[in-house]
Steps between C-alpha positions, in 0.01 A plus 500: 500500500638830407519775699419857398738771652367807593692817442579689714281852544711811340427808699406753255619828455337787755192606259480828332256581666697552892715726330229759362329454864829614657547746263183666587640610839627823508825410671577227276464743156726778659762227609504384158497829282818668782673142422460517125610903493808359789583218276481743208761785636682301731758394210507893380630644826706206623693540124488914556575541898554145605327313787619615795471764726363785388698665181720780554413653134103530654644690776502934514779643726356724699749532757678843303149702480406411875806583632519877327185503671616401790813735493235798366302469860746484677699797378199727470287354780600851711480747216279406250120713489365115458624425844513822666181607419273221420663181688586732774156597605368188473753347771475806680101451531514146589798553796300824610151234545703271660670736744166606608287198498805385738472840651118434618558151611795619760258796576188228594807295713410098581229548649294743225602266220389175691163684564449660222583132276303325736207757440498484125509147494191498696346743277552295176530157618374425869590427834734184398693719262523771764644282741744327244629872441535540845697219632698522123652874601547348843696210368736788265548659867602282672735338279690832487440563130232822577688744297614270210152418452363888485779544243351179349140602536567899347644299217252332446188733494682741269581209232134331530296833455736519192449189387125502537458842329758387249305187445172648541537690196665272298246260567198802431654496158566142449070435593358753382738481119491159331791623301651627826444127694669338155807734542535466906480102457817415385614766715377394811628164427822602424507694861359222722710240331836681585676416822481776737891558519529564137326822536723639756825563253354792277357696789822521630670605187250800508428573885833368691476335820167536759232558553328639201631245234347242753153664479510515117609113505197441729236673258605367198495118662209538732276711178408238290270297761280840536511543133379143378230433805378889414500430111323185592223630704430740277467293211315243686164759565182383419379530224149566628550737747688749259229438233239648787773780587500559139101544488498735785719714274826485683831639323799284502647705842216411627504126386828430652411680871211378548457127330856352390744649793214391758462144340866477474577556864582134582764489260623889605540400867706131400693709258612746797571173724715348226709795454534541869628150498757570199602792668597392833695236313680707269555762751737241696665397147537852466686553807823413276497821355509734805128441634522506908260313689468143593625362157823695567533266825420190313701608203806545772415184677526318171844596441603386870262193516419615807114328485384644858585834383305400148158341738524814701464755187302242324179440732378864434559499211264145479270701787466819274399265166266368715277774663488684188387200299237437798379874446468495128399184491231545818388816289482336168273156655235769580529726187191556295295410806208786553554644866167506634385715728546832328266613210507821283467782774714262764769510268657880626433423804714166498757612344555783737467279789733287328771812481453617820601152640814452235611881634468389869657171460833646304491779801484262771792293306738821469418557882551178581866532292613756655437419849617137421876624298598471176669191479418145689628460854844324488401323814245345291688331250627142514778406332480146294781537252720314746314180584361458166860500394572269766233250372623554109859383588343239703319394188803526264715316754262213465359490145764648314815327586264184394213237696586162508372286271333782225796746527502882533357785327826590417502152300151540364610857344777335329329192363225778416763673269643227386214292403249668394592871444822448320364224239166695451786836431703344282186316311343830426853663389543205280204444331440730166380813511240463231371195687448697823305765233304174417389389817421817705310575185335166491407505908409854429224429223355199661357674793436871305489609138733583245590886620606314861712298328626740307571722777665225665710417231624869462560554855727180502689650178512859688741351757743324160500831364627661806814284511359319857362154355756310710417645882124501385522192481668435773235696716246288274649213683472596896098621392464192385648240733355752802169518292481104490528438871261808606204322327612162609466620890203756452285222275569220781414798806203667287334145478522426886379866543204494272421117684526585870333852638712495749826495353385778270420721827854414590655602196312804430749727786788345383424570118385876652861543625690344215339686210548831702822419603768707228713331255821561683433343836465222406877495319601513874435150653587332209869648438566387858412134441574422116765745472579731161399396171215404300343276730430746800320759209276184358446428898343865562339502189329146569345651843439825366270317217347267653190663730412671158459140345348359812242762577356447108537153403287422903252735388491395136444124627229608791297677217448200286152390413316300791282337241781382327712403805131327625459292134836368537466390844162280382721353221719383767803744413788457785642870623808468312250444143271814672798720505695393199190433279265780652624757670861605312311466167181759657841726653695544198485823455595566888785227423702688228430807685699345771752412276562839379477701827767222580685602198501905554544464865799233457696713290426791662709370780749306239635846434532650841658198558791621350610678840562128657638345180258445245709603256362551116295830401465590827823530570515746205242710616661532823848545333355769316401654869757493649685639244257724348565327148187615238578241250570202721225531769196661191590216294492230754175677655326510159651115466313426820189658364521281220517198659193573780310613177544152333454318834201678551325421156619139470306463843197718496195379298381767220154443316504586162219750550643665785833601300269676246 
């Protein structure tokens, strides 16, 4: 009997018709036109400019121009009309506010200023506020930092009314011009993007060392907030209620008083809490150049390591961030809300009883100044720099010199470097430069449209051009590697967080402190346990990003749908399938929001990093400082802008009808 043999099954060829389904997703047609138009020019340049680095024939020299710039300011910064009479005033207005905002707050003494804080935040935000402000002044007292932190707080009113007019205004025009808003976007961008120490280096050049080049730092980093939430609001108006202001015969002045600025108010008062934020921050950064204050004593402990001097100047400066955010913040939860209690004839009547009690209360605070003294009682100070400096070498002694078994932080630094940041480096130097064009513009057009990734693209070219493709990428390297681990920790925290109440009501202080904590404390701690280099700048950088990524990826995952997290649960779905298969995919857009708050607040701190080692473009920009050298601190700065510009667009979502 013969036996029939079966062949054996061929597996055919995937069918035509999987291709044109994947072809129909968007992502998969702009992969496959940028790799056809890659594939296409790839050969071209790599046979013109080879396939390295970046090409020194697409470079422009501007190191000649800058520095006859440079040499131009400097040699005419006392004589020229520019200077004298235009430059001049404008330092001499700001140091003349400052003098006598600083002026009024000696005049009021302790006591007046704690009373007449801890009245105002009652006024605007309640009784909690009130006694935050309270016990927060107290706290600056009796630390011994009373008169750094007047210098501080002078500072800081004079640059935040500037920034909020400044911003106010710019963001009037930007809402109430569509043209206007078009122009101010890529503006704005630009601005928020760049690293806060990059705009210190021209003031300088113009203004000198102090006080007024400090101010002008503050307003032109702390504007753009006001500018974009005030544009926003503005443009955000309801339709319907300006229609029925329209039919009541209301002119445009009248429009914008009484519908659009009212409706906006929301988004006025957050924009005036952002910039107050910004400002504190950059007013500490800006104690480099000659501001006094508390960042001048961090800025000095820095240089000494001396961390109990750092905690000392660094807790007001945390306790300041904090009751002004409460008061804004207190005063923006309530905004829009109708005060009852006071019709159309009560109104007068209100608002002079209302007076009346603001002129008593700032009366009873001068009395209560001047009677009290100027300055806080030294007997009422305590002095912590020494123990806490007593604990930190305690700490070093034990974790730095190395723990049995997992080593010391000394070793985890180096195996940091050596593992992960130097291989990432030297990938990024090596691979070609029209390859890293391809894939920022490839990530950049997957999650926008074509004018993100063209702006991407551009920005990554702007920093070839300038002759700085080697230390940008360099800097691309520590974001990166100090990117990777801050969403690694704030995903695994933000999903016990959004799980457990409790641990969220734990966390919320400590992410409080830590996101109003300024950039340069936290370069402190972390020099005294990993040492210099580029490990103690990803360290800070790590801590200083990661609240911001905790804070939104919790409240991203709390927000998802309950009928959706409820229909899983009946199909049986384990947590782990709820959070992977529900939850991240509901929280995406809080997710890469995360991711690039992580990205502009990493390299933010990359770049000051360069004080403790870091190296790269920020070592250029503070090079450039130091030295007050135009060309090699502007180029690096505008280098730096580059780079957050393409971070930020590879990482932030744009829908193609919102870049219309």
């Amino acid at each position: 009997m013969s036996t029939v043999t079966t062949p054996a099954p061929v597996q055919a060829a995937a069918p035509p018709g999987a291709l044109r389904t994947a072809l129909r997703r968007p992502a998969a047609r702009k992969l496959l036109l940028l790799g056809a138009v890659t594939a296409a020019l790839a050969p071209f340049a790599t046979a013109h400019w080879g396939g390295g680095a970046w090409p020194s024939e697409l470079t422009v020299g501007l190191d000649g121009p800058l520095g006859k710039a440079n040499d131009w300011i400097i040699d005419n910064r006392d004589s020229h009309w520019l200077f004298l009479y235009f430059f001049g005033h404008i330092s001499d207005a700001i140091i003349s506010a400052v003098r006598g905002v600083y002026v009024v707050l000696l005049a009021l003494g302790w006591a007046g200023v704690t009373a007449g804080a801890s009245l105002l935040a009652w006024r605007l935000a309640g009784v909690r506020a009130a006694g935050t402000a309270l016990a927060s002044f107290a706290v600056c007292g009796a630390l011994g930092m009373w008169v750094p932190t007047m210098r501080t707080l002078a500072l800081m009113i004079v640059a935040v009314a500037a920034s909020v007019v400044v911003g106010a205004l710019l963001g009037l025009a930007g809402g109430l011009s569509d043209r206007m808003f078009r122009a101010m976007r890529p503006v704005l961008d630009t601005m928020q993007a760049l690293p806060a120490f990059a705009y210190l280096l021209p003031v300088v050049l113009v203004f000198g060392i102090g006080v007024a080049p400090a101010v002008l730092a503050t307003v032109v980093y702390a504007a753009p907030p006001m500018a974009r939430l005030t544009a926003l609001g503005l443009r955000g108006t309801d339709k319907g209620v300006l229609e029925a202001v329209d039919s009541l015969g209301a002119t445009g002045r009248q429009r914008l008083l009484t519908a659009r600025l009212p409706l906006a108010r929301r988004e006025l008062l957050l924009g005036v809490n952002q910039t107050i934020m910004m400002a504190l921050s950059m007013a500490v950064i800006a104690s480099v150049i000659g501001a006094d204050g508390l960042g001048d004593r961090v800025y000095q402990a820095l240089s000494t390591v001396d961390v109990g001097s750092a905690l000392a100047a660094g807790i007001p400066i945390v306790l300041l961030a904090i009751v002004l955010d409460r008061i804004t913040a207190g005063r923006g939860s309530w905004a829009g809300v109708p005060q009852g209690g006071t019709g159309g004839h009560d109104r007068p009547r209100s608002r002079t009883r209302t007076a009346a009690m603001w002129t008593a209360g700032i009366a009873g605070a001068a009395a209560l100044g001047r009677v009290a003294g100027t300055t806080w009682p030294d007997t009422w100070t305590v002095a912590i720099a020494a123990p806490v400096n007593d604990a930190k070498d305690w700490i070093v002694d034990h974790l730095y010199s190395g723990i049995p078994g997992i080593g010391g932080t000394a070793d985890w630094a180096a195996h940091y470097t050596g593992w992960v940041l130097d291989p990432l480096r030297d990938g990024l130097q090596a691979l070609p430069w029209w390859g890293a064009l391809a894939i920022v513009a490839a990530l950049a057009w997957l999650i926008g449209t074509w004018r993100t990734a063209l702006t991407a693209v551009l920005s990554l070219a702007a920093i070839g051009v300038l002759g700085r493709w080697e230390p940008a990428m360099d800097t691309l390297s520590q974001v990166l590697a100090a990117v990777a681990v801050t969403l690694v920790l704030g995903f695994a925290v933000a999903v016990v967080a959004a799980r457990s109440p409790r641990v969220e009501r734990l966390l919320r202080p400590v992410l409080d402190v830590c996101q109003t904590m300024p950039q340069f404390v936290y370069l402190i701690p972390v020099v005294a346990l990993f040492g210099i280099g580029r490990a103690p700048a990803a360290a800070a950088a790590i801590v200083y990003a990661l609240p911001a990524v905790v804070r939104i990826v919790s409240q991203g995952l709390r927000q998802a749908d309950p009928a959706a997290l409820e229909s899983a649960r009946s199909l049986g779905a384990t947590g782990g399938q709820q959070l992977r298969q529900v939850q991240f995919p509901l929280a995406r857009a809080e997710l890469l929001l995360a991711v690039n708050q992580a990205v502009v607040l990493v390299l933010s701190v990359v770049i000051i990093g360069a004080l403790v080692g870091g190296g790269a473009l920020g070592y250029e920009v503070v090079f450039g400082l130091a030295q007050g050298d135009l060309a090699t601190g502007l180029m690096a700065g505008t280098a730096i802008a580059c780079l957050g510009l393409m971070l930020d667009r590879v990482t932030q979502p744009t829908k193609a009808k919102e870049a219309n």
